[in-house]
N, C-alpha and C positions, 0 to 999 in steps of 0.2 A: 504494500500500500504506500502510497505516496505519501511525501514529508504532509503534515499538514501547515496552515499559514500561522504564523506564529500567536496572532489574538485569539486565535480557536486552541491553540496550547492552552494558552492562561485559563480561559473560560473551563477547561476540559480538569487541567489539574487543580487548579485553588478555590474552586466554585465551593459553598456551601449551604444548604438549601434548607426547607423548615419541612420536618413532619416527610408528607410521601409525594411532596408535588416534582414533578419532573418525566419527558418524557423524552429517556434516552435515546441514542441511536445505539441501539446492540452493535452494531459493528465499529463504533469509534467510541466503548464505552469506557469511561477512563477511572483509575488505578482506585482514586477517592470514593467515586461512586457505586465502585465492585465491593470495595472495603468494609461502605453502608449496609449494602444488599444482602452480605454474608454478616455483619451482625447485626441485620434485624431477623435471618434465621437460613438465609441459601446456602445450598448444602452443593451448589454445581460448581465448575472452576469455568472461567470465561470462553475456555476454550467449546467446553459441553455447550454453550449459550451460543456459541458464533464462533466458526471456526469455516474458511471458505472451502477448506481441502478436505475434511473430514466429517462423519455423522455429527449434528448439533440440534440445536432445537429447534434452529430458525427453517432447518428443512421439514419441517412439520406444520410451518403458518403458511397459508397461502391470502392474496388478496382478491379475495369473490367478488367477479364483474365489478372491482373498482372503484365498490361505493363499502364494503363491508371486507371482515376479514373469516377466514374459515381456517381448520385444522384438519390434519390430516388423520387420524387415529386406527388405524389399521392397514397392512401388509398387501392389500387390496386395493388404495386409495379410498376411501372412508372416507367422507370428510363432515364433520359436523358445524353447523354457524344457526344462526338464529332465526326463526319463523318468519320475523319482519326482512331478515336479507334475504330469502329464499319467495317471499310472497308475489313479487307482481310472476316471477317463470313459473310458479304452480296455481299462478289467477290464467294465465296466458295457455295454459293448459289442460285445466278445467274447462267443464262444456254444464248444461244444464243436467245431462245423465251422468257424466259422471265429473261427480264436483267434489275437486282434491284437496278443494279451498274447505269451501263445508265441510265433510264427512272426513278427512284428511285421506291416509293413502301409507300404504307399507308396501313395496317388494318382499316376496317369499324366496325369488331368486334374480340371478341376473339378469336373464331374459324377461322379468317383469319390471327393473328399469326404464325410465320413460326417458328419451332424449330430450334436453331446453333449449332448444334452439337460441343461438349468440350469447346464452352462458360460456365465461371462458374464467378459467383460477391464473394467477401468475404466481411462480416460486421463484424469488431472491437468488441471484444465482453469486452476484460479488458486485462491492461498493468499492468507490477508485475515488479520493477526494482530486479534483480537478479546478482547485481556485485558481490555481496560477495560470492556467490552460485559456479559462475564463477572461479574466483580470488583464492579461498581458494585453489581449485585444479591444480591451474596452474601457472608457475613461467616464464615471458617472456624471462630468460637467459636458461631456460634448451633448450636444442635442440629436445625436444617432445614437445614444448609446442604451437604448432596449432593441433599436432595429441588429445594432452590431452583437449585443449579447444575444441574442436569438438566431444569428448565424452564426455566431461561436459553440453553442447549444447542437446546433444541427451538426455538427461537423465531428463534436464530440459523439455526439448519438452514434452518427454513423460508423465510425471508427471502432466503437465498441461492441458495436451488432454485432458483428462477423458475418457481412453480408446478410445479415436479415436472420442470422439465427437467431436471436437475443430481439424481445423487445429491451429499450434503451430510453431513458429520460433522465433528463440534467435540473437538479432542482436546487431553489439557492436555500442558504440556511440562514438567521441572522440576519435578515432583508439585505443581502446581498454581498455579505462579508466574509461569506463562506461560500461553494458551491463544488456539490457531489455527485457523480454520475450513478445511477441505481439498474443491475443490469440483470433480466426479468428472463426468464421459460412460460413462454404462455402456454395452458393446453385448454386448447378450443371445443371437445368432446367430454362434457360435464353432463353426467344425469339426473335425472330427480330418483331419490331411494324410499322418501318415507318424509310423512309430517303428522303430527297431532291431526286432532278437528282445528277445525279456525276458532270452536271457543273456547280450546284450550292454550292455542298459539297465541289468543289476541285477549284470552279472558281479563277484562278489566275496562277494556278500549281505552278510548281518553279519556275513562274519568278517572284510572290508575294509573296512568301513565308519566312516568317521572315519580311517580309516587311510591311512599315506603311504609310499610310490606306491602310488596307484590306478589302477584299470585299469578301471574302470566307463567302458560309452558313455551317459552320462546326458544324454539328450537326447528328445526327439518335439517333430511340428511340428504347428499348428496354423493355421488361419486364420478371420481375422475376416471376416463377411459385415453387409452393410447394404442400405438401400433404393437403388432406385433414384437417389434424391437425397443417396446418401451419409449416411445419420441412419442412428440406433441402429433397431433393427427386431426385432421377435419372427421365430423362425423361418418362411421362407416361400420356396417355392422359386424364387417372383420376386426374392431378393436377390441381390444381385451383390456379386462380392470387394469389400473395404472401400479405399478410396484414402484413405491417411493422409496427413498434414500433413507429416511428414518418416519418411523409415525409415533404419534404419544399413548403412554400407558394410562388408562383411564383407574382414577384409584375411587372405590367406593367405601373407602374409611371413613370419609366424612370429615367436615373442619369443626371447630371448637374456637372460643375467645382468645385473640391471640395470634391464631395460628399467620404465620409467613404466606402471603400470596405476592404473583407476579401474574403481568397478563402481555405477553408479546400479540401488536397486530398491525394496525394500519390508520390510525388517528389522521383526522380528515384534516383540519383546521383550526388553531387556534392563533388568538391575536393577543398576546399576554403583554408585549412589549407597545401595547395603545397608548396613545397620549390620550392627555383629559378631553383635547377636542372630542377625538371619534371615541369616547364614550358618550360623551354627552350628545353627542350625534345620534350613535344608537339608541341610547337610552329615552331621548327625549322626540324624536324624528323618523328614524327611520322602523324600530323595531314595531311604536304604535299603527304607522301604517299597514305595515307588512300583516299584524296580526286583524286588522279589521277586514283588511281584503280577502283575507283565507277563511276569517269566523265565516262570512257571509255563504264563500263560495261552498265550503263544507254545507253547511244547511242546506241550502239547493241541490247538492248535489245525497245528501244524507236524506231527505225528504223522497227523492226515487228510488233510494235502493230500497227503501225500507216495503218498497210495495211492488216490487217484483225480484226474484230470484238472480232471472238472469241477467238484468239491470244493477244488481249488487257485484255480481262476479264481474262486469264490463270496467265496471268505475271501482272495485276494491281497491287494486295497487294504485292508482291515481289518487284515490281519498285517504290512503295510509300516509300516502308522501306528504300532502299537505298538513293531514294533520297532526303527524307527529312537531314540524317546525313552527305548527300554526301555537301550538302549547309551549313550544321548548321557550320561543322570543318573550311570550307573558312572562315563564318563572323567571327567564335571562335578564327583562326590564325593572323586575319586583327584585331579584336580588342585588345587583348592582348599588340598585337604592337603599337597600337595608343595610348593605355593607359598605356605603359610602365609597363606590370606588372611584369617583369621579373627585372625590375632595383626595384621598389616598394619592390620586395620581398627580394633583394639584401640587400636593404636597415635594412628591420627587422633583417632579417639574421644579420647583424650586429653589433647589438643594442643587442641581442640575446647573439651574440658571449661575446660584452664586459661585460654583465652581468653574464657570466656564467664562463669567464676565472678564476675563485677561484673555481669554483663550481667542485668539483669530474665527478659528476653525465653527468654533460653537456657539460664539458672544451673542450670536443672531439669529439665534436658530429657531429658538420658540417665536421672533416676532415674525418669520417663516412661517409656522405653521398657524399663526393667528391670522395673518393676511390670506392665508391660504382658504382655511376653514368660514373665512368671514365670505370672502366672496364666491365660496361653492355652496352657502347655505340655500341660498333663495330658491335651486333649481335641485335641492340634494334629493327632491320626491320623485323627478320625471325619471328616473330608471326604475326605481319601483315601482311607478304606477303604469308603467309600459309593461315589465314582466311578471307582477305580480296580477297588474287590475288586466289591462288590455289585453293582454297574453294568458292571462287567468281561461278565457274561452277559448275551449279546444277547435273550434270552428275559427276562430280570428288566429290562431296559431297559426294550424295547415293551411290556411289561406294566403302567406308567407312561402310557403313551397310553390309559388306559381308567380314569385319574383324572377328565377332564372328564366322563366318562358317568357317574362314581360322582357328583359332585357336581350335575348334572343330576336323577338318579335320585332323590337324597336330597330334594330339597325338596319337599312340599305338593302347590304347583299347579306341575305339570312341562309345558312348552316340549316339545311334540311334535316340531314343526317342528328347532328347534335339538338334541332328542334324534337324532332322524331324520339331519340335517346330520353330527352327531356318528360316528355308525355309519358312514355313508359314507366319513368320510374313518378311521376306522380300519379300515376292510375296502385301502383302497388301499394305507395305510403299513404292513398286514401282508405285501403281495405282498412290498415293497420289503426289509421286514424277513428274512423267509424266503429271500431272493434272496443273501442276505449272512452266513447261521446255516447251522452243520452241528450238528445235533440231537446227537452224541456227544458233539465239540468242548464244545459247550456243556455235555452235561451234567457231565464232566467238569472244566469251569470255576467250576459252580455249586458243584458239593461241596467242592473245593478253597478258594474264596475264605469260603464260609461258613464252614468250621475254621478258617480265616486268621483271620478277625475275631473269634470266638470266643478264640483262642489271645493275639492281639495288640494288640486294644482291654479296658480294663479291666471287671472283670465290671461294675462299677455303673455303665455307658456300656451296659450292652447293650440292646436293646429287651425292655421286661420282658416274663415269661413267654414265653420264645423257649429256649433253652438248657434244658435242660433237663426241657423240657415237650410244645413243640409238638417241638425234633432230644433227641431221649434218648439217653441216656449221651454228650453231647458231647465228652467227654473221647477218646475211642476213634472214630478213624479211619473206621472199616467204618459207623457212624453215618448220617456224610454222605453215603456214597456210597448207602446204605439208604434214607434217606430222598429226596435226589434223585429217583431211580427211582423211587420212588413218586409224588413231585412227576409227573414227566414221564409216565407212563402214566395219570396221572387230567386233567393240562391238556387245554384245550381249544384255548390257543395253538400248534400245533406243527400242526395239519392243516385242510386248508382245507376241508372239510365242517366238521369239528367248530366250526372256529372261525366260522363265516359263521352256523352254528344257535345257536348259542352268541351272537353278537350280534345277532342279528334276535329274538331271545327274550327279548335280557337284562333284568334284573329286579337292582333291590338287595340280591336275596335269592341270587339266582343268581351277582353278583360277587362279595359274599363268599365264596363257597364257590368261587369258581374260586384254587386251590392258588399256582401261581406270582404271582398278584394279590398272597395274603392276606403272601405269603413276601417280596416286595419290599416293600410297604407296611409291612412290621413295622421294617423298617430306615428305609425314610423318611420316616415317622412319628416314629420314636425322634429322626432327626434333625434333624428339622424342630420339633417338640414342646421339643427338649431343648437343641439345641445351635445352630443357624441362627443365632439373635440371639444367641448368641455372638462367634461366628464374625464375622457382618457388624459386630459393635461393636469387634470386634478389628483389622478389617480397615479400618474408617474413622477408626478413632485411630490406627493406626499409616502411615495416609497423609497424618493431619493432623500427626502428626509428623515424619514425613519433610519435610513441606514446610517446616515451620519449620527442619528441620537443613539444608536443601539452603541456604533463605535465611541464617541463619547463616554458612553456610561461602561463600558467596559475600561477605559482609562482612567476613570474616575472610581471605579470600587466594581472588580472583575464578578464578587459576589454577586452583582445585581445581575448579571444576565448569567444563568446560569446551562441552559440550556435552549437548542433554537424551536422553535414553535413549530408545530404538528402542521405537514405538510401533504401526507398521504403518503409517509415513507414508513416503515418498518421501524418500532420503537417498542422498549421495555418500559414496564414501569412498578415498583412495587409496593407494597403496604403491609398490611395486617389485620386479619379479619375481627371488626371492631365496632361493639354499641354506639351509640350516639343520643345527646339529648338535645332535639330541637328547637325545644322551648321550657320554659318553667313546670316542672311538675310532668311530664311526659321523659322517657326513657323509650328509645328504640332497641330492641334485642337485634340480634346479629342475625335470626334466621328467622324464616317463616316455614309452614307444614301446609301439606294436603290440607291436613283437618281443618285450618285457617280458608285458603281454598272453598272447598264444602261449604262453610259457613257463610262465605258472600255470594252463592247459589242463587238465582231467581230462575225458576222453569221459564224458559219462554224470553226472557228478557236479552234484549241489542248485545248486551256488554256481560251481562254477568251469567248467563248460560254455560249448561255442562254435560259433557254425554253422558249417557245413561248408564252406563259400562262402571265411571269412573266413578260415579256415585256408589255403585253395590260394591265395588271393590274397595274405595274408601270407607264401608261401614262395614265391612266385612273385617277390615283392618289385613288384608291381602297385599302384603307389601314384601313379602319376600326376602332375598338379600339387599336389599332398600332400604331397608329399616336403619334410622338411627334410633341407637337405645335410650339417646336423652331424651330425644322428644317423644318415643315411642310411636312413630309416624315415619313418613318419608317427608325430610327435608326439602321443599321447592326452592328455597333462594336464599340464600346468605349475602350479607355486606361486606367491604373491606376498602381499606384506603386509600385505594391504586387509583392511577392519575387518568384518566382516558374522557376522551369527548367523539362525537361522530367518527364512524369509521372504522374503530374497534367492537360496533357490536359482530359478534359473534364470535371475538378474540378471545382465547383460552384463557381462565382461570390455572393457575397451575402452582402447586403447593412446594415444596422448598428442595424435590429429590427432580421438580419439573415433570410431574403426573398433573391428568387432568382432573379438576375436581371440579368446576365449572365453567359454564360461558357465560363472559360480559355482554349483559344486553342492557343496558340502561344506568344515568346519572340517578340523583336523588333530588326535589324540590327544592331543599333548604338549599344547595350548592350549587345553582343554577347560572352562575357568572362564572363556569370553570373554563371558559370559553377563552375571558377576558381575564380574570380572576381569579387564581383558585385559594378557597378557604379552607385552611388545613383545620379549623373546628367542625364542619359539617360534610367536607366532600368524599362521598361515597360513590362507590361503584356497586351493582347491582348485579347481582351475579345467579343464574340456574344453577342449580346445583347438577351434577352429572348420574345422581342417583334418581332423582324426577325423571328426567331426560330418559334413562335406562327403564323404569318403572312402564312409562308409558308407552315405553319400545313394544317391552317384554309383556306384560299384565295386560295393557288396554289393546295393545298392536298384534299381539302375536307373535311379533319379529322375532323368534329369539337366534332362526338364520345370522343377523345382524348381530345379537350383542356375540355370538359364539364367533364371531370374527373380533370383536374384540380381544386386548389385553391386560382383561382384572385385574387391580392391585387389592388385597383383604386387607 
């Protein structure tokens, strides 16, 4: 591995950090932070945890399509992750007879695997720090210098493919003071193996959600397929289960107060190193928005599934997505503010200031980010309310897919062939689109968000002659809903005759006039036309800022930046399985049980439903080698310290010899600015225990195919 650059030394060796916040890179983990790890109880040597040439642990995590992370845990490719990462490929493959989402779904053998089409895992193959590779080519005061780092990026990628064997991304650390190449084995033939019901994967819905004790089975299994020669391989039903380099030993001991956890995965995003502005931006601006546009949408869209079946399976994964972030931004705007982190950041700020008023480099840096912040406020809502409101309708979305054919159409001498190509593939991504839109829903959502933005962006932001002219009397309510319905009875998008005539004809004359076109384009036109280079000039001075305060504050007390922010790279992180008291007079315990479970049961009911299996086998007290004998039940979910935000759901729990005892699926409410913030008093990880997980394989599924492929630890 390459030298690294010398302020990623310092940060690496003299950092000291409070309680379990920190989310390493296992592969650049350094000496202090190992030291930690093995006296709060790791029994592994660095080498066991990450070692490029040899079996480790990191060959066991994989990053599931992108957005989640999965494990590997059997000699077969196994891989286990969480119900919510697995949901929209087993909604997408679900039909009304047979419904995998509802009624869930177990494989008895291989040939009862089902293929997920564009599911694909990536496994970590080796990290190359590349700052100087970077850096040499690029100067952060020139005014090329994102377009130069981004062909320095490219060049690195490809270099490290090995002709396309490797996927390859170049990612910065420390807003841009670091920069590591991350070099990836995609395997593109992933099956679906087995899920709970949906009211076991989702039991709680949003009213549980973030919240503690949960009682959600967040779980589904999956398996990886390859060639015969063991390589990555497109789907084909000559592949054969995948035999990985190492898989995890699942232990069903059970945890206790105390016990050492760590959880290797894939943490999406965090922004820990914010100044006061962008929280007070989020906090006060852009998070309220964001969550009134999604309450609304959810409703409209929650109000049709609730009355037909197959309308709940069309729009599942779509109303999952929403509304998990629709909830996260509420607890994220309410904690922030309980925990004052906007005066906390104030406060550095400065501390900052007085250290740096001799300093050249920094003397000026905050009246930088105050000039900055001052004049981005006014317009900080029109990207929100483009993709959260305008874009919120999946008919104003896809309506955007028929921008390439306008620009096609427009010129001179037109490209039959590439017009032709055009059509084809938007007749495809209309199936896909249609597969996922409920025509009310939507119209519903469209009148709604257009009054939204009317009401809430200011009028000289609006797309001109829109308000007024093209929606009359915008001021009044009935408007929108008037005008919609005329939108949606003259589109040609919403039927597949209309639409398939409708582009086999098309004509430049013909797209103009098609209604929900001219009604998205007016918005992203206005925003593209007026505000875009705004936006991205806002958006690259305020990271070329950031990088100067992160380096600042690393010269000024190396302690403060102690690690770089979750980027959707491979990271440890660990703690200790531990109570908490929220508030005065309340005490959380470390686990929750079945029995608990059970007890927030309503036959029939959205959210709190239970199959019938799981009920007699829960009073039966049929719990098998599942049992913990403390609770005298089977343990669903235990707490513990460990540092994780988006990204890590479905990242292994794993106890101090690195066995699986759980998967991370969820934060805690009280801790909801771990985003921004993390509170070493309150921030917990939310953890399945792996004996639920197994329970429900075995007892409710029948699988026990699946756990005899496992390997028990007693």
């Amino acid at each position: 591995m390459k030298k690294i650059a010398l302020v990623i030394l310092i940060l690496l060796s003299v950092v000291k950090v409070k309680a379990d916040e920190g989310m390493w890179l296992v592969t650049l983990l350094g000496q202090e932070q190992y030291n930690k790890m093995v006296a709060g109880g790791l029994k592994l040597t660095k080498e066991q945890l990450y070692d490029i040439n040899n079996k480790c642990l990191t060959n066991t995590i994989v990053h599931f399509g992108g957005f989640c992370t999965g494990e590997v845990v059997s000699d077969k490719g196994l891989v286990f992750t969480n119900h919510h990462c697995g949901y929209n490929n087993i909604a997408s493959l679900s039909t009304v007879e047979h419904n995998y989402l509802k009624d869930g779904f177990w494989a008895k053998s291989f040939k009862e695997e089902i293929p997920a089409p564009g599911l694909w895992v990536n496994f970590l193959v080796k990290v190359e720090d590349v700052t100087k590779e970077v850096m040499e080519g690029t100067k952060p005061n020139s005014p090329t210098y994102f377009k130069d780092r981004n062909e320095a990026f490219k060049v690195i990628a490809k270099k490290y493919s090995e002709n396309g064997k490797y996927k390859t991304v170049v990612k910065d650390m420390f807003k841009g003071n670091q920069y590591i190449v991350f070099v990836y084995e995609q395997y593109n033939d992933v099956r679906f193996v087995g899920t709970p019901t949906e009211s076991i994967g989702k039991f709680g819905g949003d009213t549980d959600n973030w919240m503690w004790p949960r009682h959600t089975g967040d779980f589904s299994v999956f398996r990886i397929y390859a060639s015969k020669e063991n390589k990555p391989a497109t789907f084909s039903t000559e592949n054969v289960p995948f035999s990985p380099k190492n898989h995890l030993k699942v232990s069903i001991k059970g945890v206790k107060e105390g016990d050492y956890t760590m959880i290797l995965g894939y943490p999406g995003r965090t922004n820990r190193y914010e100044t006061s502005y962008g929280v007070q931006l989020a906090q006060d601006v852009v998070n309220p928005a964001v969550v009134k546009l999604r309450e609304q949408r959810l409703a409209y869209m929650l109000k049709e599934m609730q009355k037909d079946p197959a309308t709940k399976i069309k729009l599942a994964g779509q109303y999952a997505n929403i509304a998990n972030y629709w909830k996260y931004f509420i607890g994220q705007t309410e904690q922030l503010k309980n925990l004052k982190v906007y005066e906390e950041k104030m406060e550095k700020e400065t501390e900052f200031k007085t250290w740096a008023k001799d300093k050249t480099e920094y003397n000026k840096l905050f009246d930088e980010f105050s000039t900055l912040y001052n004049d981005y406020k006014p317009y900080a809502l029109q990207g929100t309310y483009l993709s959260e409101g305008i874009m919120g309708s999946s008919v104003a979305k896809f309506s955007l897919n028929l921008l390439e054919l306008e620009t096609l159409l427009a010129v001179e001498k037109q490209d039959a062939d590439k017009i032709k190509a055009a059509k084809e593939e938007i007749k495809a991504d209309w199936k896909a689109f249609m597969n996922g839109t409920d025509i009310n829903a939507d119209k519903n959502i469209m009148a709604f968000v257009t009054q939204a933005y009317f009401k809430d962006i200011p009028a000289d932001q609006h797309p001109k002659d829109f308000f007024g002219k093209v929606v009359k009397n915008p001021t009044e309510a009935a408007s929108y809903t008037k005008y919609v319905g005329k939108m949606f009875e003259k589109t040609s998008l919403l039927d597949e005759k209309k639409f398939n005539d409708f582009i086999d004809k098309l004509t430049k004359e013909s797209l103009a006039k098609e209604p929900v076109f001219v009604h998205t384009k007016a918005f992203y036109d206005n925003f593209n036309n007026n505000f875009s280079a705004k936006i991205n000039a806002f958006n690259e001075k305020n990271y070329l800022l950031g990088m100067s305060y992160i380096k600042g504050m690393t010269q000024m007390n190396p302690a403060s930046v102690a690690y770089p922010d979750a980027n959707g790279t491979m990271r440890i992180t660990n703690g200790n399985v531990k109570t908490y008291q929220p508030k005065d007079g309340i005490i959380y315990n470390y686990y929750c049980t079945l029995g608990g479970q059970v007890n927030k049961y309503k036959k029939g009911d959205y959210e709190f439903d239970l199959p019938t299996n799981l009920i007699e086998k829960a009073k039966a007290k049929d719990f098998g080698q599942y049992i913990d004998k403390t609770a005298n039940d089977v343990v669903m979910a235990f707490i513990c310290t460990t540092d994780i935000t988006g990204g890590n759901s479905g990242s292994p729990v794993l106890d101090a010899d690195g066995n699986l005892i759980g998967l991370a699926y969820d934060g805690n409410w009280e801790a909801m600015s771990g985003d921004i913030k993390f509170d070493t008093r309150f921030k917990r990880t939310i953890c399945l225990d792996v004996r639920y997980l197994l329970w429900c394989m075995d007892k409710l599924g029948g699988a026990t195919n699946l756990v005899n492929e496992l390997q028990l630890v007693k």
